[in-house]
N, C-alpha and C positions, 0 to 999 in steps of 0.2 A: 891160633884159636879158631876152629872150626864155628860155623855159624849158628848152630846150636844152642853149644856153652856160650857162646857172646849172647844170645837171645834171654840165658839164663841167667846168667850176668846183669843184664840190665833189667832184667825183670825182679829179681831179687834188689838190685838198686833201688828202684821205685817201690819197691815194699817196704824197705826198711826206712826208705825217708818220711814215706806214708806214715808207717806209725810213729816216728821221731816228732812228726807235726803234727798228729793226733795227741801225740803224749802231752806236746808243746802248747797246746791248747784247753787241755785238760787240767794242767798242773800250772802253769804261769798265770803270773798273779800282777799286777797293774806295777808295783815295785821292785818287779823284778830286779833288773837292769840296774836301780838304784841299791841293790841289797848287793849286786857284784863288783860295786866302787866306780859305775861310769859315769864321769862327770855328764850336763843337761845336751851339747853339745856330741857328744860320744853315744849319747843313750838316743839321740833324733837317728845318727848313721846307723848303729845298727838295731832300732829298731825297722830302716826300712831294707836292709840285709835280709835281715826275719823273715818280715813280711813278704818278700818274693819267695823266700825258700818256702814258708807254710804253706802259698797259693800253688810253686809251682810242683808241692810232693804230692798234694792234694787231687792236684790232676794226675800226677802220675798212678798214683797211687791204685787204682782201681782197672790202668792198665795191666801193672804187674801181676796183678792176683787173676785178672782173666787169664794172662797166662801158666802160670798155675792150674786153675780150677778147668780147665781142659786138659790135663793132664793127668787127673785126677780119675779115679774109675769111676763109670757111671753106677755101683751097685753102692759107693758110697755117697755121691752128690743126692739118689736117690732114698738116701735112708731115712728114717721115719725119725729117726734122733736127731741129727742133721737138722733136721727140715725144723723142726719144734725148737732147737737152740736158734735158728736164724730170725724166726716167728720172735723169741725172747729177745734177739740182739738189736731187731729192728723195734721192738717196743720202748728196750728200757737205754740204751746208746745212745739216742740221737735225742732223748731229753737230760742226760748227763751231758751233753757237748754244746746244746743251748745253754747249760746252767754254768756248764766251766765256760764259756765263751762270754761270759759277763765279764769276768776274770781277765783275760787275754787278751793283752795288748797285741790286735791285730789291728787295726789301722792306728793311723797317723801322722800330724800335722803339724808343723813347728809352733812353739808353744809361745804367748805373747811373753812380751820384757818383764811382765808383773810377776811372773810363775816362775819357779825353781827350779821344776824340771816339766818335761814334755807334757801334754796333752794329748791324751789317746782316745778313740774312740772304740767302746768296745761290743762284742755281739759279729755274729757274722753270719750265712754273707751280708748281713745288713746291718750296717753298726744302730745301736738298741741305746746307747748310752754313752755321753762322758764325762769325764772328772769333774768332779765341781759341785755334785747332785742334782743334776740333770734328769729331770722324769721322762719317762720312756712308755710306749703307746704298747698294750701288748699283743696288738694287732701286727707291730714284729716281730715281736718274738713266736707266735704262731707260722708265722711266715719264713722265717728262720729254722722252726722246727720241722717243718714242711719240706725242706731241701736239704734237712741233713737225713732224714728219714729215707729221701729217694737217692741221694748220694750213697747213704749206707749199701741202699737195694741195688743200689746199681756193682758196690767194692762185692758184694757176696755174689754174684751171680747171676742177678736178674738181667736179661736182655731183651724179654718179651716187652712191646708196647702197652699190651691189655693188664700185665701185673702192674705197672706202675700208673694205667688207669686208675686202677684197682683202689691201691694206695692213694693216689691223691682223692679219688672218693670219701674214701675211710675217713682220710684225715680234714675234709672238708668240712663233713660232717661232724665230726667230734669238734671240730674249732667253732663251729656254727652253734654248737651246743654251749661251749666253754664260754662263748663271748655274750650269746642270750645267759645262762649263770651267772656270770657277770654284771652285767645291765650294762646301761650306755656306758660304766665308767671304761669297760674294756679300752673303749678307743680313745680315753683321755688318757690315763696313766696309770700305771701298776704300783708305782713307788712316790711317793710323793714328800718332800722336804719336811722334816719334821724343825718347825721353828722351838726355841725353849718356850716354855711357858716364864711369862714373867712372877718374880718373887712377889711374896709380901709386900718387903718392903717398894719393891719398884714398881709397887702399883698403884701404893698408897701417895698421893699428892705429900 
C-alpha cells in the first residue's frame, strides 16, 4: 500500500469514527446500556470503553476531514452555498449537541451500593448534570456551547486564528446577553427539582 491510499485510509478512519461518536452523543440516552441487557457491573466496563472511544474519534475527527478538505477544489470550498450552509451548521449543530449531550452518558463513576445501576454524569466537555435531579448552573452549559461551536469550526475548515476570535466574540456576547435575560438565576440553576405539592388530605392535621 502505497502512502497515499494509507493517508486515505486512515483519514477516512477518523471520519467515520468522528461521526459514529457524533451520532453516539446525539442519540444515547442515560439507559442505554440498561435497555441492551448489561448487567450494573458490565454497564460501568463498557461505559468507560465508550468513553475513550467518543474522546479519542472526536479528536481524530477533524484531523481526517482537514484531509479531505484540501483536497478538495478551491472553486468549491470557495462557494457562496458552501459558505452559508457552514454559517447554518455552525449556528444550529453545536446547540443540538449541548442538548443531546444532557442525554449521553459520557462521563463516569462507580455508582454507590444503594443504586442499581451506574451513575453518570452528563454534558460535555463539562459535565452539566447527574442522575438523581441534580440542578445544573447554565453558566455550563454556555460554556459547553462555546467549545462545540469552535470544535465544529475547527471539523469544517477553519484554521485561521482571527476567525475563531471572531466566534468567541460572537458567542461572548450573545451569552453575556442570554445570562443578563436571565437574571442572577443563570448562574444558580436552569432546572430545579420539582417537590409534589402536598394533598388535601396531607395537609390537613
Amino acid at each position: 500500500m502505497d502512502e497515499l491510499k494509507k493517508k486515505t485510509l486512515l483519514a477516512t478512519i477518523a471520519v467515520a469514527f468522528g461521526v459514529v461518536a457524533l451520532c453516539y452523543i446525539v442519540i444515547a440516552g442515560p439507559l442505554l446500556l440498561v435497555r441492551v441487557g448489561l448487567s450494573v457491573p458490565s454497564q460501568l466496563v463498557a461505559q468507560r470503553i465508550i468513553t475513550f472511544v467518543v474522546f479519542a474519534s472526536l479528536v481524530a475527527l477533524p484531523f481526517g476531514v482537514a484531509y479531505f478538505v484540501r483536497r478538495l477544489p478551491q472553486s468549491l470550498v470557495k462557494n457562496l452555498l458552501v459558505r452559508i450552509l457552514v454559517v447554518v451548521a455552525l449556528v444550529v449543530v453545536p446547540i443540538v449537541l449541548v442538548l443531546a449531550s444532557l442525554n449521553s452518558p459520557i462521563w463516569s463513576f462507580p455508582s454507590p451500593s444503594v443504586w442499581d445501576r451506574p451513575q453518570f454524569y452528563y454534558g460535555w466537555p463539562l459535565p452539566i448534570k447527574r442522575d438523581g435531579h441534580v440542578v445544573f448552573p447554565l453558566v455550563i452549559a454556555i460554556v459547553n456551547w462555546i467549545f462545540w461551536t469552535l470544535y465544529l469550526q475547527w471539523v469544517l475548515g477553519s484554521r485561521r486564528l482571527k476567525h475563531y476570535i471572531i466566534t468567541l466574540s460572537i458567542a461572548l456576547v450573545l451569552s453575556c446577553l442570554g445570562v443578563w435575560w436571565c437574571g442572577g438565576s443563570a448562574f444558580n440553576s436552569v432546572s430545579r427539582v420539582r417537590t409534589p405539592k402536598a394533598t388535601t388530605s396531607e395537609a390537613t392535621p
